[in-house]
PQR file with spaces between the fields and no chain letter, atoms N, CA, C, O and H, PARSE charges and radii, in Angstrom:
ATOM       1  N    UNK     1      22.715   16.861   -4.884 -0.4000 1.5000
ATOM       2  CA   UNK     1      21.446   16.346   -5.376 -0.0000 2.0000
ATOM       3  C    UNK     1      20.994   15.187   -4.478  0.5500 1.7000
ATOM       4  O    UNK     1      21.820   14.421   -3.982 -0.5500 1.4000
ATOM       5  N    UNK     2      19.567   15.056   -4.259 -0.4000 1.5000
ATOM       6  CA   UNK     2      19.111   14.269   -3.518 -0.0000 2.0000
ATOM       7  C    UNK     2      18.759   13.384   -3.808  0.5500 1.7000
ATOM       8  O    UNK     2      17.773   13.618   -4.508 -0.5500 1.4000
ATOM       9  H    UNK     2      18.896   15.679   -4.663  0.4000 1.0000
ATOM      10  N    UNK     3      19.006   11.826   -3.694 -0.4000 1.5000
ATOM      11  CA   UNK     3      18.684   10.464   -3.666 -0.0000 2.0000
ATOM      12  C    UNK     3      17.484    9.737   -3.641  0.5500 1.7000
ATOM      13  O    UNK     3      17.440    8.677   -3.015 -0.5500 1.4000
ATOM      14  H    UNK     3      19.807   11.637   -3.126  0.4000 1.0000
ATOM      15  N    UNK     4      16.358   10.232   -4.329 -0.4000 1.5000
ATOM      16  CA   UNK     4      14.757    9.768   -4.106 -0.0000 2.0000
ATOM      17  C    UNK     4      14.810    7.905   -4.344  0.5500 1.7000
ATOM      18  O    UNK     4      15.615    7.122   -4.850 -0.5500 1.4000
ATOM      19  H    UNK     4      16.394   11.093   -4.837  0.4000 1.0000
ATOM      20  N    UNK     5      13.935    7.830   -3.897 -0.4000 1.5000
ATOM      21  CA   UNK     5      13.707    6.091   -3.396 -0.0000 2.0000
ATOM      22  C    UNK     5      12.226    6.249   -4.963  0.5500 1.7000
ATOM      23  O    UNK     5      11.566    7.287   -4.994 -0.5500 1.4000
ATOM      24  H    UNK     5      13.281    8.466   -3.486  0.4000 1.0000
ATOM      25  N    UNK     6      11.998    5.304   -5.874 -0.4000 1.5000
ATOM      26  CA   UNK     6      11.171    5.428   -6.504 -0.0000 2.0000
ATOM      27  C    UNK     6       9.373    5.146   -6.271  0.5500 1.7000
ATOM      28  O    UNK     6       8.991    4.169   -5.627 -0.5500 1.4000
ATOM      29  H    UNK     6      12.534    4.461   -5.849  0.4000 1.0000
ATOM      30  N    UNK     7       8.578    5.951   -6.771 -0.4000 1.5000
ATOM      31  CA   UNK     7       7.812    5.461   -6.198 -0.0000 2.0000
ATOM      32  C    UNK     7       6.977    4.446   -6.909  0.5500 1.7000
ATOM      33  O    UNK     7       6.997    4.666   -8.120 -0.5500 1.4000
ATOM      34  H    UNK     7       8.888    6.745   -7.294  0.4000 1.0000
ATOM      35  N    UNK     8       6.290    3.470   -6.600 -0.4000 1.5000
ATOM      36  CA   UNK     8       5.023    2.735   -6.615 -0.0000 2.0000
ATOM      37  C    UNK     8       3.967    2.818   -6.912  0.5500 1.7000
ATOM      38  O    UNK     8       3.445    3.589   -6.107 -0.5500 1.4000
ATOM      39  H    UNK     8       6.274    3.291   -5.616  0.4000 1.0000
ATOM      40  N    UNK     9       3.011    2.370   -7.865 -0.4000 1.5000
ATOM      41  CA   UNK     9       1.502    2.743   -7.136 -0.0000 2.0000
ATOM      42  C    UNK     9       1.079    0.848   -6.556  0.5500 1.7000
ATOM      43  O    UNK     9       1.174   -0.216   -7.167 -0.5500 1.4000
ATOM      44  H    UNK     9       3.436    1.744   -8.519  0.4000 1.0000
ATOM      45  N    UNK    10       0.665    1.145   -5.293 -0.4000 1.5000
ATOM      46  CA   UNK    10       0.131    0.117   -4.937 -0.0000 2.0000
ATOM      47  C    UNK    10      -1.553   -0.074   -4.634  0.5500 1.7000
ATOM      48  O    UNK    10      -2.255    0.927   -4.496 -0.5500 1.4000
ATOM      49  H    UNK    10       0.588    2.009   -4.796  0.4000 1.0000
ATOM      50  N    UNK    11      -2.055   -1.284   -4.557 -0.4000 1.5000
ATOM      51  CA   UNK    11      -3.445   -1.257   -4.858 -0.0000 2.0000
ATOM      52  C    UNK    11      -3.979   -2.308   -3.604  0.5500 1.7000
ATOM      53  O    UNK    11      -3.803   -3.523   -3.705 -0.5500 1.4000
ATOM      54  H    UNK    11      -1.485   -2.097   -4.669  0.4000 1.0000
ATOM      55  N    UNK    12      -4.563   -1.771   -2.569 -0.4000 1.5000
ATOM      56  CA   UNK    12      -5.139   -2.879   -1.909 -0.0000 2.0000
ATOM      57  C    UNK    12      -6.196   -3.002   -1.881  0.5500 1.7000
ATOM      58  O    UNK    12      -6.990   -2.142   -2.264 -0.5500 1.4000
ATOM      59  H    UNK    12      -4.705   -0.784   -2.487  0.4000 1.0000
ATOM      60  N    UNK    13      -6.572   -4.362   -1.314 -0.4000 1.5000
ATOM      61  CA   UNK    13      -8.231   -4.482   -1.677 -0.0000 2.0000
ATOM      62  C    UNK    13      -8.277   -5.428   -0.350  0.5500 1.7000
ATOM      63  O    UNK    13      -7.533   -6.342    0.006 -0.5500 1.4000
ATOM      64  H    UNK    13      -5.928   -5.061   -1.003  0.4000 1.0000
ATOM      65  N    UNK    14      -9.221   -4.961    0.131 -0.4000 1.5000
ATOM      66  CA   UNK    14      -9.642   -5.748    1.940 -0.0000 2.0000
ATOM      67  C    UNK    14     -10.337   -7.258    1.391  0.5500 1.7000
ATOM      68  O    UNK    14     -11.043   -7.373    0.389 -0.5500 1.4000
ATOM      69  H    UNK    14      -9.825   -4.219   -0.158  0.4000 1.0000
ATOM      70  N    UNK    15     -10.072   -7.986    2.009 -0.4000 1.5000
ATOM      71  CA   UNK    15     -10.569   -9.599    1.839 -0.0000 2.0000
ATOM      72  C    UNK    15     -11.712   -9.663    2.701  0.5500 1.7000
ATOM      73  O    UNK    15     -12.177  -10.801    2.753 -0.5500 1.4000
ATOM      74  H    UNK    15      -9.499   -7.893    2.822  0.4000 1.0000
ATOM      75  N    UNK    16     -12.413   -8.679    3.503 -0.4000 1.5000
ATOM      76  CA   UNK    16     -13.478   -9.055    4.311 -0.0000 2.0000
ATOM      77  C    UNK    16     -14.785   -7.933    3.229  0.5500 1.7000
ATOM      78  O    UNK    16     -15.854   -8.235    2.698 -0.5500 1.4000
ATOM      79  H    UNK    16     -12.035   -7.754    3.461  0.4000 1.0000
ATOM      80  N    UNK    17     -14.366   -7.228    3.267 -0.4000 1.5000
ATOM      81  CA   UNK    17     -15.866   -6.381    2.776 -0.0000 2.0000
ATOM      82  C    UNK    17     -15.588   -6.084    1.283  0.5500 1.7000
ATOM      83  O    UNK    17     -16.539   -6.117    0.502 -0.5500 1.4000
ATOM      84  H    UNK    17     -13.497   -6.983    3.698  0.4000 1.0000
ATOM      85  N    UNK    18     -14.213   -5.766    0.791 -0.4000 1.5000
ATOM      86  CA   UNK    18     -13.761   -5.889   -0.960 -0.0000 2.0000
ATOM      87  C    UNK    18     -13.771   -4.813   -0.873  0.5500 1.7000
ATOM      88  O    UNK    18     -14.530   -4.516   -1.796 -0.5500 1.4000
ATOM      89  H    UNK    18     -13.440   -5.739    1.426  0.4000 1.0000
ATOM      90  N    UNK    19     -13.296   -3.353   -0.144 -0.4000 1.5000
ATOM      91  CA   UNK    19     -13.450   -2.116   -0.497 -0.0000 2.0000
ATOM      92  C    UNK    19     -11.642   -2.394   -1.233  0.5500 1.7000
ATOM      93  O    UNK    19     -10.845   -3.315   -1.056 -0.5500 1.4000
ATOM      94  H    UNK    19     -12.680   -3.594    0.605  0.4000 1.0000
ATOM      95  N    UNK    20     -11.553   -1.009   -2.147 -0.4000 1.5000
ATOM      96  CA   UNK    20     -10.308   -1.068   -2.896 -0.0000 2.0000
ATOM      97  C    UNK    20      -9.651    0.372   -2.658  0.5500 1.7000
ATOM      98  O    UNK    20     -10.331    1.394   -2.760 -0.5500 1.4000
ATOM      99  H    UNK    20     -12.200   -0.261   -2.290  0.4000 1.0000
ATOM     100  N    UNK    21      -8.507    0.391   -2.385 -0.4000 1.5000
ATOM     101  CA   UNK    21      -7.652    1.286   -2.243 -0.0000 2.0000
ATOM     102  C    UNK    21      -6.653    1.088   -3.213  0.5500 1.7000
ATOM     103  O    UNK    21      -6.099    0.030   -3.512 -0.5500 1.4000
ATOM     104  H    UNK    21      -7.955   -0.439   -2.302  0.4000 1.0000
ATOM     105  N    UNK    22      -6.371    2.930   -3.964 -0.4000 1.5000
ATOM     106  CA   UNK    22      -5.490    2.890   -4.817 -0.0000 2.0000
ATOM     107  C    UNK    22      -4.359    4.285   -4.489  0.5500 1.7000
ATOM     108  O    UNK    22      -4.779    5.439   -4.574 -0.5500 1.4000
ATOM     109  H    UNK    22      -6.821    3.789   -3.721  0.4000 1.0000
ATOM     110  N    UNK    23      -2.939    3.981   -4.122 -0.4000 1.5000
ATOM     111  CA   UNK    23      -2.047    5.227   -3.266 -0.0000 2.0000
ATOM     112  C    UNK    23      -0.662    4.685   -4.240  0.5500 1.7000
ATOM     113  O    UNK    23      -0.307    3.957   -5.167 -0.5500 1.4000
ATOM     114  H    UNK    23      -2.598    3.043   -4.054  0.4000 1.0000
ATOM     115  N    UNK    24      -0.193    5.758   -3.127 -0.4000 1.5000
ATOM     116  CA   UNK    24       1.284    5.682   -4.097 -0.0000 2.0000
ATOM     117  C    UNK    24       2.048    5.414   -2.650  0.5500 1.7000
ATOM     118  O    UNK    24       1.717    5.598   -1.478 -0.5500 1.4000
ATOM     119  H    UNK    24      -0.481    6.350   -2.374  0.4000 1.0000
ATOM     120  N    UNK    25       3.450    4.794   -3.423 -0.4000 1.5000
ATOM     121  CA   UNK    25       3.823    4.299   -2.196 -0.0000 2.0000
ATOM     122  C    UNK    25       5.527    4.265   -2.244  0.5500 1.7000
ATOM     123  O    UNK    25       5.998    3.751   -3.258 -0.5500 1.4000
ATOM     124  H    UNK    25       3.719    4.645   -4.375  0.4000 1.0000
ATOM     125  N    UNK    26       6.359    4.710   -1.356 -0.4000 1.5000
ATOM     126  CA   UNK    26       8.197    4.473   -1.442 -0.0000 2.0000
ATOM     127  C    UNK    26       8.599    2.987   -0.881  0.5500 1.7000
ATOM     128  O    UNK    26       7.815    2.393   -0.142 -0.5500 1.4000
ATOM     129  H    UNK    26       5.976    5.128   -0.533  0.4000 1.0000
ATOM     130  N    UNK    27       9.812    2.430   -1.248 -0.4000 1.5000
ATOM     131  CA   UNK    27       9.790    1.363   -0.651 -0.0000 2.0000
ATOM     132  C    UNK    27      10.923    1.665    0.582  0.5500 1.7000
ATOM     133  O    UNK    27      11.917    2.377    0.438 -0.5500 1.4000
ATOM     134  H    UNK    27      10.450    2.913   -1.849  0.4000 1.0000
ATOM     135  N    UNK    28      10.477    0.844    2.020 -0.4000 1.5000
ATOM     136  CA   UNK    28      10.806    1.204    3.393 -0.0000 2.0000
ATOM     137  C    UNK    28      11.594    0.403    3.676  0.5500 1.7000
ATOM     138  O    UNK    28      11.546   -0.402    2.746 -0.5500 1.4000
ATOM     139  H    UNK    28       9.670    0.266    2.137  0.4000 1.0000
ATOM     140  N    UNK    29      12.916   -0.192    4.950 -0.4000 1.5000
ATOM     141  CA   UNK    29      13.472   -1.046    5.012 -0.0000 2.0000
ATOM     142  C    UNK    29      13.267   -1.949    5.504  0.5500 1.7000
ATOM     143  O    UNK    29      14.109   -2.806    5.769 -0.5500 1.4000
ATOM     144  H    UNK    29      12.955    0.462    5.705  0.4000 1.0000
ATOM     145  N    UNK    30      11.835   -2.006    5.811 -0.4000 1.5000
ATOM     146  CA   UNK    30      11.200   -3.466    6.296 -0.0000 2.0000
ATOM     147  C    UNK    30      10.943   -4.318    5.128  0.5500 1.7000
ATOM     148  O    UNK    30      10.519   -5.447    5.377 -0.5500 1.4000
ATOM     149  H    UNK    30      11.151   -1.309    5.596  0.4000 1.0000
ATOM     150  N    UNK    31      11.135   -3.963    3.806 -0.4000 1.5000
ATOM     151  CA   UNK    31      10.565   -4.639    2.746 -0.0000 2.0000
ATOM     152  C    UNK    31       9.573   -4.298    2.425  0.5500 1.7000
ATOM     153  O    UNK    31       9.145   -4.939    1.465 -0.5500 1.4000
ATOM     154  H    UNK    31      11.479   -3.046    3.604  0.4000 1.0000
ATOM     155  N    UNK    32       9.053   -3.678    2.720 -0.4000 1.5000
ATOM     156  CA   UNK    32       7.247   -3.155    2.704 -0.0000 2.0000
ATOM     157  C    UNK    32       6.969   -1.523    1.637  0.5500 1.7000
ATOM     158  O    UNK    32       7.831   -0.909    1.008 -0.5500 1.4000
ATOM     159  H    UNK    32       9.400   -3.157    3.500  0.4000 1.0000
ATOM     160  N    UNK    33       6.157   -1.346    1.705 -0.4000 1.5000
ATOM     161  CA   UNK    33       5.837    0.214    0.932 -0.0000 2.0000
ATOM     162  C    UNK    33       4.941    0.992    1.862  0.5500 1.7000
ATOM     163  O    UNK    33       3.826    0.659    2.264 -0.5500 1.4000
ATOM     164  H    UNK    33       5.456   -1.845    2.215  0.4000 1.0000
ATOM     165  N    UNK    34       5.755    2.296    2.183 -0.4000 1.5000
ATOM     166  CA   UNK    34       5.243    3.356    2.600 -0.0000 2.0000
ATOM     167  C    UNK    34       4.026    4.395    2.057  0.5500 1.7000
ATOM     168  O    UNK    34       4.075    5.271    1.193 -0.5500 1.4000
ATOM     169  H    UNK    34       6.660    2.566    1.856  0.4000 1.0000
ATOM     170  N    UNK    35       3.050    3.996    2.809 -0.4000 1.5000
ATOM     171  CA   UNK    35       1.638    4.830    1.788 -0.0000 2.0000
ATOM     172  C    UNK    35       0.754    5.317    2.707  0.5500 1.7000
ATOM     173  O    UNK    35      -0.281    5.814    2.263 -0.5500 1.4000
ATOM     174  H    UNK    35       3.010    3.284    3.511  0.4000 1.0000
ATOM     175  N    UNK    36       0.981    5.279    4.272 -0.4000 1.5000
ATOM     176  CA   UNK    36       0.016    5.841    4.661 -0.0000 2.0000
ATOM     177  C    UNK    36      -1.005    5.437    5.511  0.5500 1.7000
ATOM     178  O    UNK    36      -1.661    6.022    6.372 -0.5500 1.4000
ATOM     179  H    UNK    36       1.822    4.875    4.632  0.4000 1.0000
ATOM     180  N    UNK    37      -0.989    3.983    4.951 -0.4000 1.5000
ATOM     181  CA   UNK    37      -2.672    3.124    4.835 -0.0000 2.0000
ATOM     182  C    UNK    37      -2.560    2.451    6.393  0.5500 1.7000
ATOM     183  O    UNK    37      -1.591    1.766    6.723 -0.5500 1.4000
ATOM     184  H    UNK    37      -0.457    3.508    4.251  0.4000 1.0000
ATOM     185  N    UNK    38      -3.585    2.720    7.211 -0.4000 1.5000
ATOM     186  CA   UNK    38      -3.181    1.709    8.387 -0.0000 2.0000
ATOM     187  C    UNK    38      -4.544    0.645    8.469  0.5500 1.7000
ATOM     188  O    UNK    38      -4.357   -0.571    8.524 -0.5500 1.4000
ATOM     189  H    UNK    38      -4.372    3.276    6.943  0.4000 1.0000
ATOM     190  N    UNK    39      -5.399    1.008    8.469 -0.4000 1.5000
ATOM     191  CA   UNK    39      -6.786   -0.337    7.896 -0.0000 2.0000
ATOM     192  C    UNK    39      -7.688    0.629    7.199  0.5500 1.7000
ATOM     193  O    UNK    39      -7.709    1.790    6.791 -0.5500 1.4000
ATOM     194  H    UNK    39      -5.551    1.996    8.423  0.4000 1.0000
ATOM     195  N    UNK    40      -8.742   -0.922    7.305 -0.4000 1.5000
ATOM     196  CA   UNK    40      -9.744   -0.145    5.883 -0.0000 2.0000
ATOM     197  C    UNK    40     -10.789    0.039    7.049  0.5500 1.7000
ATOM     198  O    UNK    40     -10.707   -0.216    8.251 -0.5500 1.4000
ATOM     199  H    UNK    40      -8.725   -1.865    7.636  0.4000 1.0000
ATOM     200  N    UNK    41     -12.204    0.784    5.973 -0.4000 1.5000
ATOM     201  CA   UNK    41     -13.092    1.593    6.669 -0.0000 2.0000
ATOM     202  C    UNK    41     -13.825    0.130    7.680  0.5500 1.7000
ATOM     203  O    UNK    41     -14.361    0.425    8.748 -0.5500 1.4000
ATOM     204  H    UNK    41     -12.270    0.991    4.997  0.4000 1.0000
ATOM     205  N    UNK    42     -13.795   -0.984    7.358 -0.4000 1.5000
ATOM     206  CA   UNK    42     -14.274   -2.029    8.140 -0.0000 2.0000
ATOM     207  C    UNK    42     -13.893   -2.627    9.418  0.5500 1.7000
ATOM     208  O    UNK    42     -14.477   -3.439   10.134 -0.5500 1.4000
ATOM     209  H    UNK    42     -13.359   -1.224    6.491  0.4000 1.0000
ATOM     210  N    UNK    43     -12.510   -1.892    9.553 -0.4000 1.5000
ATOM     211  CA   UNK    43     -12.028   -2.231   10.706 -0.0000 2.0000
ATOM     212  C    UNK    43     -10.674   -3.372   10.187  0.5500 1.7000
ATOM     213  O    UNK    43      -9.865   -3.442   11.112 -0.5500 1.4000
ATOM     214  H    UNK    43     -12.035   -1.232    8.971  0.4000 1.0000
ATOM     215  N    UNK    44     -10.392   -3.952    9.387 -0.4000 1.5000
ATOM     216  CA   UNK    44      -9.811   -5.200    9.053 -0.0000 2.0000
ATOM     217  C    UNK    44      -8.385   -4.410    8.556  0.5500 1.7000
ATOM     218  O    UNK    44      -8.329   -3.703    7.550 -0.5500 1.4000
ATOM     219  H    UNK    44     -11.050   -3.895    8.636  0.4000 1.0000
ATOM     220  N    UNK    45      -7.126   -4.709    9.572 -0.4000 1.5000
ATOM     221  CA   UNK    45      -5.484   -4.543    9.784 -0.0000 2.0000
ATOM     222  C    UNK    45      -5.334   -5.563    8.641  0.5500 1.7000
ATOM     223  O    UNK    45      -4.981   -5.072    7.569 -0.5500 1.4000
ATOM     224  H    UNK    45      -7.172   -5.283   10.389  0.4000 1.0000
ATOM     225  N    UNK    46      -5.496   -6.622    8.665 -0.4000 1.5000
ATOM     226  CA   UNK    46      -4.873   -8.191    8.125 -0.0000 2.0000
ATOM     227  C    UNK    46      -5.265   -8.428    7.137  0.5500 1.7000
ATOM     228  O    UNK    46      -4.426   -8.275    6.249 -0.5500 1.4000
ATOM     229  H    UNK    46      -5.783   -7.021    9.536  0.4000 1.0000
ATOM     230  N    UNK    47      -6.587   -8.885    6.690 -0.4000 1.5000
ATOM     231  CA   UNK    47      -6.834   -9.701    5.603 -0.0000 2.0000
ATOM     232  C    UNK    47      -7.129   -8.741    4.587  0.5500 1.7000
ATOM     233  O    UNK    47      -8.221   -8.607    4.033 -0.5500 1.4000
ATOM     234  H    UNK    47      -7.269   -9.008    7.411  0.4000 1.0000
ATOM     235  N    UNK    48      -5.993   -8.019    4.355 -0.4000 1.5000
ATOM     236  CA   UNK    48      -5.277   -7.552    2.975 -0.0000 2.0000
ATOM     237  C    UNK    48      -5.127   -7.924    1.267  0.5500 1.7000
ATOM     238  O    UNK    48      -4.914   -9.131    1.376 -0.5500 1.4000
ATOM     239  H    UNK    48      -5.106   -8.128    4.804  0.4000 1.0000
ATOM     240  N    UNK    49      -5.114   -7.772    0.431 -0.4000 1.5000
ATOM     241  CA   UNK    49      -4.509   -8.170   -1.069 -0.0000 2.0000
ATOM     242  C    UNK    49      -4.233   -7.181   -1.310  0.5500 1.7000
ATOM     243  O    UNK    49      -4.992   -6.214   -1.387 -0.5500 1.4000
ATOM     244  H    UNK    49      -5.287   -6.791    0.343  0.4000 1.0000
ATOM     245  N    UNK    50      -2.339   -7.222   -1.596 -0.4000 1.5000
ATOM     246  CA   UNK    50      -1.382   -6.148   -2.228 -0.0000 2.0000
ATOM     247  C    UNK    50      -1.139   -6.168   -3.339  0.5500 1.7000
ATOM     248  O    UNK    50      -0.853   -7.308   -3.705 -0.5500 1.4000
ATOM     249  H    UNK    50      -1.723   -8.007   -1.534  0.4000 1.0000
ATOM     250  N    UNK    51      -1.093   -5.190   -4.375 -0.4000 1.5000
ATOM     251  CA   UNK    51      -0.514   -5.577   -5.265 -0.0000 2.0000
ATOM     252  C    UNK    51       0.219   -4.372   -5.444  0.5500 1.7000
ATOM     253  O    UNK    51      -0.295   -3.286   -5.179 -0.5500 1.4000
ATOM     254  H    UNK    51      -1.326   -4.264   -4.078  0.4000 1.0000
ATOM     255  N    UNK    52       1.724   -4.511   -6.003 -0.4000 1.5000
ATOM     256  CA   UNK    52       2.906   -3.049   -5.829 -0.0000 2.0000
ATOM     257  C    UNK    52       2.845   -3.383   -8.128  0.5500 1.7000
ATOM     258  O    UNK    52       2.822   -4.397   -8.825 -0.5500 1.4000
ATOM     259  H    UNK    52       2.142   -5.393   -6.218  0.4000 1.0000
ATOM     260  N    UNK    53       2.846   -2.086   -8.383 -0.4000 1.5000
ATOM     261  CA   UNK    53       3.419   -1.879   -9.527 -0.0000 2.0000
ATOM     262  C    UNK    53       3.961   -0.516   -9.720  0.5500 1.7000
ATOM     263  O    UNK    53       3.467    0.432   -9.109 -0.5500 1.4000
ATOM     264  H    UNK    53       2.865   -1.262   -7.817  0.4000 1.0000
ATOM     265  N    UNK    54       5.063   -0.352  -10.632 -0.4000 1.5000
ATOM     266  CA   UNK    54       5.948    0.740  -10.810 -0.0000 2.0000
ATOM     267  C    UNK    54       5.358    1.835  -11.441  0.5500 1.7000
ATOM     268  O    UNK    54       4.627    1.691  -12.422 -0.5500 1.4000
ATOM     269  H    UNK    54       5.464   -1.122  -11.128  0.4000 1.0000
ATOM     270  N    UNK    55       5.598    2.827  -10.991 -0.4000 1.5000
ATOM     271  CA   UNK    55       4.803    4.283  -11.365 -0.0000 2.0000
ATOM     272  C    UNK    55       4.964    4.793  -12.791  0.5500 1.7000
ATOM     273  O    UNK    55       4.419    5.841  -13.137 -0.5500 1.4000
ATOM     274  H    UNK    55       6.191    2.944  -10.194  0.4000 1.0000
């Protein structure tokens, strides 16, 4: 039987334009959560708000 990592739903929301993203996400060994997301439609990598809650 296989060992699943649990998942997340995490919620970001961009600090420059306020668009909101809502994904699901595993947790990775950087400390971080795996979801996919690499920026928002504005162009903005960084000025991020995360929020992780349990599925």
């Amino acid at each position: 039987m296989t060992d699943t990592k649990p998942r997340y739903k995490v919620t970001i929301r961009c600090g420059q334009c306020g668009e909101k993203y809502i994904l699901r996400g595993r947790p990775n060994n950087e400390g971080g959560y795996d979801t996919g997301f690499k920026r928002c439609v504005c162009g903005n990598e960084t000025n991020l708000d995360i929020d992780v809650t349990p599925e």
